[in-house]
C-alpha positions in Angstrom: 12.1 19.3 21.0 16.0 18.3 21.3 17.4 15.2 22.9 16.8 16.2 26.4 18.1 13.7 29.4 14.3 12.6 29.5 13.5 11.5 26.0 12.7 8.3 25.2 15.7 7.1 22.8 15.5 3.2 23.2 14.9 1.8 20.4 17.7 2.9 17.9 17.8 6.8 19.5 14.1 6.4 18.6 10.8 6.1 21.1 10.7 2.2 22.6 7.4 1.6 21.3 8.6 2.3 17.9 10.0 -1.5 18.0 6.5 -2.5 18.9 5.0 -1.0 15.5 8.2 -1.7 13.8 7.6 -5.1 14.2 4.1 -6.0 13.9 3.8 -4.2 10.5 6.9 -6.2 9.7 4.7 -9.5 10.4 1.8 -8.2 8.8 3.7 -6.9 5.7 5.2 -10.4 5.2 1.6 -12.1 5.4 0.3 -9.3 2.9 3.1 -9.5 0.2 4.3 -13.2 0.4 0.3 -13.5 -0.6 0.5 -11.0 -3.2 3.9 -12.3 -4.7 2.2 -15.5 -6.0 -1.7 -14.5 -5.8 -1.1 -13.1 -9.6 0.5 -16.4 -11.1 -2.5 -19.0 -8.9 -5.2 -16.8 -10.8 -3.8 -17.0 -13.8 -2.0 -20.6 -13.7 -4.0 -23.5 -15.3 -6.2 -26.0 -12.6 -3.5 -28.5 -14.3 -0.6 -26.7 -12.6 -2.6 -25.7 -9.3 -4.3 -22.4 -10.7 -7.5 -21.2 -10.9 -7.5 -20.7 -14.5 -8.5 -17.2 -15.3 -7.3 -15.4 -18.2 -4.4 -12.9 -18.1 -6.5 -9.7 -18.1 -9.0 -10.7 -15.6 -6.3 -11.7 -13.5 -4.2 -8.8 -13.6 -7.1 -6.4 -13.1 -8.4 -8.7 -10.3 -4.9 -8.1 -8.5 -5.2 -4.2 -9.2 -8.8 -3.6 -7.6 -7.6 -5.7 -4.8 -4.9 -3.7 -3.8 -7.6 -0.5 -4.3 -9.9 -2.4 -1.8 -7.2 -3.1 0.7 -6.4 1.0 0.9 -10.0 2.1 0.1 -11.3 0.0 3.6 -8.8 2.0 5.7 -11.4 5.1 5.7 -13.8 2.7 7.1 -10.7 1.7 9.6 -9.7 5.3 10.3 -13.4 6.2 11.5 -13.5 3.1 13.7 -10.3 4.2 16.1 -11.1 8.0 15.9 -14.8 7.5 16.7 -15.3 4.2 18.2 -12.7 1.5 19.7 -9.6 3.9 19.9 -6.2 2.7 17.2 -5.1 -0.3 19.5 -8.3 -2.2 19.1 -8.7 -1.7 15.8 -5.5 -2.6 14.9 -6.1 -5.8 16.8 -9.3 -6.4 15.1 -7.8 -6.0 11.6 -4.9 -8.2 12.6 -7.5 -11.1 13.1 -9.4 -10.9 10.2 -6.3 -10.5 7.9 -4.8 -14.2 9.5 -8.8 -15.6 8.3 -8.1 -13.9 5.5 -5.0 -16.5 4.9 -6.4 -19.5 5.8 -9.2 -18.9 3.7 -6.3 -18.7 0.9 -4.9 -21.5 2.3 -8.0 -24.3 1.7 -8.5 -25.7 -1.7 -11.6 -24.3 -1.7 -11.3 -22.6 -5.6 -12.6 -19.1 -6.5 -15.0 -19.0 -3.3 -12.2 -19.5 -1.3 -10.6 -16.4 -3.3 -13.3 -14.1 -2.7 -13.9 -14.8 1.1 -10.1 -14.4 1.5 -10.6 -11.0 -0.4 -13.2 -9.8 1.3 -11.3 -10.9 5.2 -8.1 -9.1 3.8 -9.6 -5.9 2.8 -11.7 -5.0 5.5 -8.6 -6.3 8.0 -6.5 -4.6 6.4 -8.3 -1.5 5.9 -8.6 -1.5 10.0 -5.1 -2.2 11.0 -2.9 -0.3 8.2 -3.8 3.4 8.6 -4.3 2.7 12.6 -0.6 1.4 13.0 0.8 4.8 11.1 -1.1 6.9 13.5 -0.1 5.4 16.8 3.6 5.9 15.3 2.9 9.6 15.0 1.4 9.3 18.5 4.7 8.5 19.8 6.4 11.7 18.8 5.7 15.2 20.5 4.8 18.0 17.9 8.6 19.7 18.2 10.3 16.4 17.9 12.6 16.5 14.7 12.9 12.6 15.2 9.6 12.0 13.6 10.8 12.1 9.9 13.3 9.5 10.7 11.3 7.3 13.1 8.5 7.4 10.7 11.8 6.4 7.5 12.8 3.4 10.1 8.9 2.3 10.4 8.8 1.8 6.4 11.9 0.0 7.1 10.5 -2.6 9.5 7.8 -2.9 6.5 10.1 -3.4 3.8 11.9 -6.2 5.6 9.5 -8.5 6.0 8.0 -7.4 2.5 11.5 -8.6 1.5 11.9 -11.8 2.8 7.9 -13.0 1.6 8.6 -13.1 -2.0 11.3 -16.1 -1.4 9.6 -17.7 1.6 6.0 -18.0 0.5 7.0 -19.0 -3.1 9.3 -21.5 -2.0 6.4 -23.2 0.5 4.5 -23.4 -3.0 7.3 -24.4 -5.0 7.4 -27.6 -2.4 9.7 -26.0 0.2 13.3 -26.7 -2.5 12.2 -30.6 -3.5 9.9 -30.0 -6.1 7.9 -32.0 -4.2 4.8 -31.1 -6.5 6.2 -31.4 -10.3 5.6 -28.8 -12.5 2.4 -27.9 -10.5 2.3 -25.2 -7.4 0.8 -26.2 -4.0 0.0 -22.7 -4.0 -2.3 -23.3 -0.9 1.2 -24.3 1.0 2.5 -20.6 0.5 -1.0 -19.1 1.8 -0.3 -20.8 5.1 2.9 -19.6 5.4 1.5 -16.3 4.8 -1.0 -16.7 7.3 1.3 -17.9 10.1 3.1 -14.8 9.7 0.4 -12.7 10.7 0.2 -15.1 13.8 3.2 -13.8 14.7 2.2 -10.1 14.1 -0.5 -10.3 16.3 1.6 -11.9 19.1 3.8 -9.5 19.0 2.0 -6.5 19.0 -0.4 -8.0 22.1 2.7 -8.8 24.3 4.2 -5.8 23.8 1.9 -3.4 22.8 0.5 -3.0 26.2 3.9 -2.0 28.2 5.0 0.6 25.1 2.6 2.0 23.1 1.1 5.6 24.1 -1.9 5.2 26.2 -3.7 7.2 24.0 -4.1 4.8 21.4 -6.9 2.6 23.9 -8.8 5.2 23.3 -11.1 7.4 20.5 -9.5 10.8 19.4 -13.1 11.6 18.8 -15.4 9.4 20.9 -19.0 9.2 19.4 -22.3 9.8 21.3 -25.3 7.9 20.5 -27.4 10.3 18.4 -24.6 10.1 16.2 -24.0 6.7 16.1 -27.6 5.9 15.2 -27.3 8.1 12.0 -24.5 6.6 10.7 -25.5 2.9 11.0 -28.4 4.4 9.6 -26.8 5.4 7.0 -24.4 2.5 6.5 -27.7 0.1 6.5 -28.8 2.4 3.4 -25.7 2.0 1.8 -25.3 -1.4 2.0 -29.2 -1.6 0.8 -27.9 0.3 -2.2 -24.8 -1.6 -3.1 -27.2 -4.6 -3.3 -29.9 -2.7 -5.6 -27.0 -2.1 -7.9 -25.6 -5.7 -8.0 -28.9 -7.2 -8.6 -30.0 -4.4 -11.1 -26.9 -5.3 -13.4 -27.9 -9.1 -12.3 -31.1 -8.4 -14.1 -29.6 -6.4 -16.9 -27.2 -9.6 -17.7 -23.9 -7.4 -16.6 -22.9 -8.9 -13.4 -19.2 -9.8 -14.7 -16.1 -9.1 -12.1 -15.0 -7.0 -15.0 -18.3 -4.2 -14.6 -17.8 -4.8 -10.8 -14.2 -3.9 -10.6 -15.4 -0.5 -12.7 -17.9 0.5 -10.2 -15.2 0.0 -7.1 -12.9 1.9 -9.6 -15.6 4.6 -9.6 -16.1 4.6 -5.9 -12.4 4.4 -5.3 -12.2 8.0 -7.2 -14.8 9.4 -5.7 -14.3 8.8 -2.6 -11.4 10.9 -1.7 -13.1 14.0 -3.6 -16.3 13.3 -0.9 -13.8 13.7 1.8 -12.0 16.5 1.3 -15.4 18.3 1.0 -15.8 16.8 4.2 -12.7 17.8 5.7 -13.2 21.5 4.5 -16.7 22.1 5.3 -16.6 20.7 9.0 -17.3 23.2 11.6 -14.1 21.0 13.6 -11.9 22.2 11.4 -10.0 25.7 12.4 -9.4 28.2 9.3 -5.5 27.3 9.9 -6.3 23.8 9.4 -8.7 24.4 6.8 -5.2 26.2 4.6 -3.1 22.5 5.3 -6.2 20.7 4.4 -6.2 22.8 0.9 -2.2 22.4 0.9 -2.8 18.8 0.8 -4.3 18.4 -2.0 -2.1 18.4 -5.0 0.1 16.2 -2.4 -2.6 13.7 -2.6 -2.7 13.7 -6.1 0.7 13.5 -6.9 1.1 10.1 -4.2 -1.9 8.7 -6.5 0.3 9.2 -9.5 3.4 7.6 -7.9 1.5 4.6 -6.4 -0.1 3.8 -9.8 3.2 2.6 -10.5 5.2 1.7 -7.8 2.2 -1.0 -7.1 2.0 -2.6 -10.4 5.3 -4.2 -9.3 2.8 -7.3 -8.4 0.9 -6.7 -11.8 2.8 -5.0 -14.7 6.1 -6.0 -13.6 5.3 -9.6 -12.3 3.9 -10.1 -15.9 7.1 -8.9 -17.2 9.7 -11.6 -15.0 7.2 -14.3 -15.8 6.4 -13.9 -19.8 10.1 -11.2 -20.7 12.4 -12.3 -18.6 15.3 -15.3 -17.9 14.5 -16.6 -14.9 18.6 -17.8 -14.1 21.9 -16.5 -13.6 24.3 -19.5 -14.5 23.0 -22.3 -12.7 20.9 -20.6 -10.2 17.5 -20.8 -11.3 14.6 -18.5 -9.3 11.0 -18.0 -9.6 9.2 -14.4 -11.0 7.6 -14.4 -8.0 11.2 -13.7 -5.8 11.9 -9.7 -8.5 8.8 -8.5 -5.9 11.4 -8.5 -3.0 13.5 -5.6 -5.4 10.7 -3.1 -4.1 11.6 -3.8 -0.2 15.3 -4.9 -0.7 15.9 -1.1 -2.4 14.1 0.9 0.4 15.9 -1.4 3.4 19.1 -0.2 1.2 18.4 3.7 1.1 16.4 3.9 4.0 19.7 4.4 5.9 20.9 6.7 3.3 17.9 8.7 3.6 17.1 9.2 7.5 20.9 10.6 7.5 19.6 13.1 4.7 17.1 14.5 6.3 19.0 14.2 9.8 21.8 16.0 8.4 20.4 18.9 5.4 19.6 21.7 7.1 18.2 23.6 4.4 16.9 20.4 2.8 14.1 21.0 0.2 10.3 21.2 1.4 7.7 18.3 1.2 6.3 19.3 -2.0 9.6 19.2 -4.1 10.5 16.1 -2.2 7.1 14.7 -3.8 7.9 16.3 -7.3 11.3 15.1 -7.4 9.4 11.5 -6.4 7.2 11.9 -9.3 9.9 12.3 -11.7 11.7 8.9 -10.5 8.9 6.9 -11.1 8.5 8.3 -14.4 11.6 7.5 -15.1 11.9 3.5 -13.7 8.8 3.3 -16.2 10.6 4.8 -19.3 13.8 2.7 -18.4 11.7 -0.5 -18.8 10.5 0.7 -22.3 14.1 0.0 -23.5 14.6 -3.4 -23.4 11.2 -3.8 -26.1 12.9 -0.8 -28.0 16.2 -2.2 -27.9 15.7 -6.4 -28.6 12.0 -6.2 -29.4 9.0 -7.5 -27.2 8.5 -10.9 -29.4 12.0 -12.3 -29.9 12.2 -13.9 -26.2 13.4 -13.1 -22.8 15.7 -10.6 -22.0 18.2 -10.1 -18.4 16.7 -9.9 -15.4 19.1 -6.2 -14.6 16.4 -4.2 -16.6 14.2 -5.6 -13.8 16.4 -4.3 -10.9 17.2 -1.1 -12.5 13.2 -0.4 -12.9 12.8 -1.1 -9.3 16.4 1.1 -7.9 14.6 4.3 -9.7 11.2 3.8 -8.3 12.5 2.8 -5.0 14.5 6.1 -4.8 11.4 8.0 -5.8 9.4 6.2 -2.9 11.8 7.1 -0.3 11.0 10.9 -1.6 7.2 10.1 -1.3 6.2 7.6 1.3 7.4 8.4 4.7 8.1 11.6 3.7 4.0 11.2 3.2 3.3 9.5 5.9 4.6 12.3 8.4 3.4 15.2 6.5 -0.1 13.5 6.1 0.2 13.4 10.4 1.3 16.9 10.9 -1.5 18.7 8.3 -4.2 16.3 9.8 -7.0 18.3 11.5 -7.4 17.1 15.1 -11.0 15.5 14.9 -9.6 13.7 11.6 -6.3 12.4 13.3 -6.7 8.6 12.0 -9.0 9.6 9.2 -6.7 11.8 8.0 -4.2 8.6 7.7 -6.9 7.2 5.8 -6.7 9.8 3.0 -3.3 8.7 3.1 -4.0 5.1 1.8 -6.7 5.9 -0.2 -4.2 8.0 -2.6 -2.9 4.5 -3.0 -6.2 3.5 -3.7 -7.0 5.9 -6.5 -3.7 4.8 -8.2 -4.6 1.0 -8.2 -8.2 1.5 -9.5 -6.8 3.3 -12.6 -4.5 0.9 -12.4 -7.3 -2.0 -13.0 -8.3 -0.3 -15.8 -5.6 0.2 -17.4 -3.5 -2.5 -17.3 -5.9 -3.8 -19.5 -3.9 -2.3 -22.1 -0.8 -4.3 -21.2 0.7 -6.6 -23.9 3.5 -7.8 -25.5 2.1 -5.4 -28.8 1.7 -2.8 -26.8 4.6 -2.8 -24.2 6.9 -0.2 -25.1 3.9 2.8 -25.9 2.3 1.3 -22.0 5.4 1.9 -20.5 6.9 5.2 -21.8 2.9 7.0 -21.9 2.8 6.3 -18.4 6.6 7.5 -17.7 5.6 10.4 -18.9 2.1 11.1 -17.4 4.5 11.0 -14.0 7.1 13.0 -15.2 5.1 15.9 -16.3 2.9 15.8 -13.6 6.6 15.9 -11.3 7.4 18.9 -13.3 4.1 20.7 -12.4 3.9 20.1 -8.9 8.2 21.6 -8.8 6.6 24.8 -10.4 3.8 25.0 -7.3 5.5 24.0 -4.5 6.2 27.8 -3.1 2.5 28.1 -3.1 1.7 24.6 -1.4 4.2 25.8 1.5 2.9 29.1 2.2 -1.2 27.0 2.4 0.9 24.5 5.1 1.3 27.6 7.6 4.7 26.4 8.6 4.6 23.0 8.4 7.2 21.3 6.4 
């Protein structure tokens, strides 16, 4: 479709209700990662100081499984608005949860406080995240070459209030500039912050979700009848029956630990994805074309677990790094680790603009697959950069500039801007039609699959083993990069003409 007199260009030459999403992911992106920014350091951090006091490890692992959880409940999301309450209720509905989720946070209420918070945040979440994509697609007709560069401005709106969190909800804990707390954190000051933000998400997206958003979305793409919904709560109830055999088995066995449990989520969080496509192929919904960009999706899906195994352990590996590696000042101006997690936004805000031009403007501009290849190898290479400074000064002789920081995050950032909404609107034009939403799902849960290795493996993370951590994993990325560039003709052709 072209830009006929009739087309809906309000919002920046882009749909009206793109402002809607635009900014209620903004809200909800600066509740998720203002928490996230300091969630890491109040595990970690002594009670003395305001922490919980768990060890490093257990921390950072704790933080990667997390994340996993958070992508792994949007299956669980995607089924609800496809099957059941339609993408504008569920959306809602996760909205809610996610702003309990806060508060919890936000009471001095220790570990139990943690895990309720957790718990709220994941399944909320999980219902709101892959919802909010889909109702973007929604807005776009099938011809419309907008959708690449609404779907670029959408990460956009995400990124900027990802960008602001890192200062504003560490600054709440650091006493709001007065150091009002010592050389403790009030930690439970920046959780509120975080939680009033997704106030204002939900606001938003009520008041103006109803004049602007496609009517579609108050409705299921699939709507379930009741023989159907009796087997699956059926077969939720059994699962649920089963997830408590297991805990109290190892409960018995004397291996309850959150270590053992973050495995068997890191196990699930692997499998899952494989049981789906399965499902996906074999469903008698699916039409044989569909069934080809269903196949064609695959190796796309592995490739975004890849990238997000590193572009997320910006809050794990990296936040490490600026609190332990790096000097936390330039002259006089003295900054928390906490603020390097606004590099991740603050680089895709920066060549987001760059980017929508691109793929406005390249005719012949390469296909999705070499796009994600040429991702790949990025994010290799931001984890091989940050090999040098250990290589270069050492990884025990003290802290080195805060630049090796920002050039780790440039290269991964340009290698995002290859992957994620690039991602994000392939993922809605290969969908299947009865797996619209679920198909956004599979989306997130290739983020999902990233962070669970992720909880295992940053395990290995230490100051003895940070340069052979870093450059193993650059590698892993670029290689795989490099394999996916040597397939991509044969990816295209399973898309049947989608690009």
């Amino acid at each position: 479709m072209g830009k006929g007199k009739n087309l809906d260009t309000a919002f920046f030459g882009q749909p009206r209700g793109l402002s809607t999403l635009f900014f209620t992911e903004m809200w909800e992106r600066f509740s998720y990662y203002g928490m996230r920014a300091i969630l890491l350091f109040y595990m970690y951090y002594a009670v003395s100081r305001g922490g919980l006091g768990f060890d490093q490890t257990t921390a950072a692992s704790i933080m990667s499984i997390y994340g996993s959880m958070v992508f792994l409940s949007g299956v669980v999301g995607g089924w609800l608005a496809d099957r059941v309450w339609g993408s504008r209720k569920t959306v809602f509905y996760g909205g809610v949860l996610i702003m309990f989720g806060h508060i919890a946070l936000s009471l001095p209420l220790g570990a139990a406080a943690l895990y309720v918070s957790i718990a709220l945040i994941v399944i909320g979440t999980g219902l709101l995240k892959p919802n909010v994509s889909s109702m973007v697609g929604d807005l776009y007709s099938k011809g419309d070459n907008r959708r690449d560069s609404g779907f670029s401005m959408f990460v956009f709106g995400v990124n900027l209030g990802a960008a602001v969190a890192p200062w504003a909800v560490p600054w709440a804990a650091n006493g709001f500039g007065f150091h009002a707390f010592g050389n403790t954190m009030n930690f439970h000051a920046g959780f509120s912050l975080a939680a009033i933000g997704m106030f204002f998400g939900l606001l938003q997206y009520t008041i103006d979700g109803r004049k602007y958003l496609s009517q579609k979305s108050l409705y299921p793409e699939d709507p379930i009848d009741k023989d159907s919904l009796h087997k699956i709560t059926l077969w939720t109830v059994i699962a649920v029956i089963a997830v408590v055999v297991i805990l109290a088995l190892m409960a018995v066995m004397g291996s309850f630990s959150v270590n053992n449990i973050i495995s068997l989520i890191t196990i699930i969080a692997i499998a899952l994805p494989i049981i789906y496509f399965i499902m996906m192929l074999n469903s008698k919904k699916v039409t044989k074309t569909e069934h080809s960009r269903v196949l064609a999706y695959i190796p796309l899906f592995i490739a975004a677990a890849v990238f997000w195994g590193i572009e997320e352990s910006g809050s794990v590996v990296l936040a490490l790094f600026a609190q332990k590696r790096t000097i936390l000042h330039v002259g006089s101006w003295h900054f928390a680790a906490a603020n390097f997690q606004t590099l991740n936004p603050l680089f895709i805000m920066i060549l987001t603009p760059c980017f929508v031009w691109l793929w406005d403007h390249w005719k012949k501009q390469p296909t999705s697959p070499t796009k994600f290849a040429a991702g790949l190898v990025f994010a290799g290479l931001s984890y091989a950069w940050m090999a040098l400074p250990g290589i270069i000064h050492g990884t025990t002789t003290g802290r080195v500039s805060p630049l090796w920081l920002v050039g780790s995050w440039f290269l991964c950032e340009i290698g995002e801007m290859l992957i994620s909404p690039i991602g994000l609107s392939v993922t809605t034009k290969l969908a299947p039609e009865a797996f619209k939403s679920q198909m956004l799902s599979m989306w997130f849960l290739a983020d999902a699959a990233g962070q669970a290795v992720n909880a295992q493996i940053v395990k290995l993370y230490s100051a003895n083993t940070e340069i052979a951590y870093f450059l193993a994993i650059g590698v892993v990325s670029v290689v795989c990069g490099l394999i996916l560039f040597s397939l991509s003709k044969k990816i295209s052709s399973l898309m049947e003409g989608v690009n």
